[in-house]
C-alpha positions, 0 to 999 in steps of 0.5 A: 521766206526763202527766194523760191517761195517768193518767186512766182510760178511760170504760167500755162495758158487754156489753149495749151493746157487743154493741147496737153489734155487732148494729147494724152499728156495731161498733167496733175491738176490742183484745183486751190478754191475752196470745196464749195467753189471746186464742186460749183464748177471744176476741170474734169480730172483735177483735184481739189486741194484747198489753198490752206490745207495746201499751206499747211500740209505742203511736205506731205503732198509733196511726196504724192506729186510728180514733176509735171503739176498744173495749179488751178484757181478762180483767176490764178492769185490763189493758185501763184501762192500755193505754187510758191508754198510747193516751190518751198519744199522742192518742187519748183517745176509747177504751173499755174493756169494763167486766168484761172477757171475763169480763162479755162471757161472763156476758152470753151474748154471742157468743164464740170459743173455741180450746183452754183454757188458764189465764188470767194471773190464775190463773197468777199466784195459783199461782206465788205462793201456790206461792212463799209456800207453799214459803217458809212449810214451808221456814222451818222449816228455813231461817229467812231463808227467811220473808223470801221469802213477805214480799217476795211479799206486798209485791210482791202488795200492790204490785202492787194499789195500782198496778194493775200486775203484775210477775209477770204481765208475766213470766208472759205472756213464757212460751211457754205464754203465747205463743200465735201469732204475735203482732208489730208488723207482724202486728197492722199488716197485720191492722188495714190489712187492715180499714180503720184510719187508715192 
């Protein structure tokens, strides 16, 4: 991993980004939640890239995106990763939105809001405390099964030092976490339609 992938993304607050907004100036805004999250509640004008398909395909965005990017997710973790993928492949002037959608809301800005659903975070507090859960009441009959709560808490833990989630990027693959259509060439089009680097 090269030093720019590593390196964190410098930050926008809610208060300048919606200032920037207001005046007309307003950046490219990715959202990198998952469909399901991005249709539940989103900035109004923001795209959804997913963070995986972001990974994936990071050259071929790159060529769509201007200078002036503003990444989006629920609290800003996501949102740091995928501007560390795009700062890999040369575009290393991104922003992410300090706090996520969470600081845009407290914020009293402007947002869009579709159905509610449970935001990925949430999704992955139930599936593993539910595990952990299970695992403890299960041991009592089954002793080895006190080793699955302990390999969840060693994945929980992993998953804070890197700030990476592997449950989560399971969890987002889930039809409940699909939402629209979400593709390559639908995020694309969208970006053409607006003017990118294309």
């Amino acid at each position: 991993m090269s030093a720019s992938e590593t390196a964190r993304p410098a930050t926008l607050d809610a208060v300048s980004l919606r200032d920037l907004i207001d005046a007309g100036h307003a950046p490219r805004l990715l959202d990198v939640r998952t469909p399901a999250e991005f249709e539940t509640s989103h900035i109004p004008g923001s795209y959804n890239v997913p963070l995986d398909l972001l990974r994936e395909h990071r050259e071929e965005l790159r060529n769509h995106l201007d200078e002036d990017v503003v990444l989006v997710c629920r609290s800003g973790a996501r949102a740091t990763q995928a501007g560390q993928a795009l700062a890999g492949v040369g575009l290393p002037n991104v922003k992410v939105l300090d706090g996520g959608i969470m600081a845009w809301q407290a914020a009293n800005a402007p947002i869009k809001r579709g159905a509610p659903r449970w935001d990925l975070e949430r999704q992955v507090r139930l599936v593993a405390g539910s595990i952990v859960l299970a695992s403890v009441l299960g041991s009592v009959f089954v002793p080895q099964l006190k080793w699955v709560a302990g390999f969840i808490g060693a994945g929980l833990t992993f998953a804070a030092v890197t700030n990476t989630c592997a449950m989560g990027m399971m969890l987002g693959k889930l039809p409940y976490n699909r939402g629209a259509s979400c593709d390559l060439d639908t995020i694309v089009g969208q970006l053409r339609e607006t003017g990118g680097r294309a």
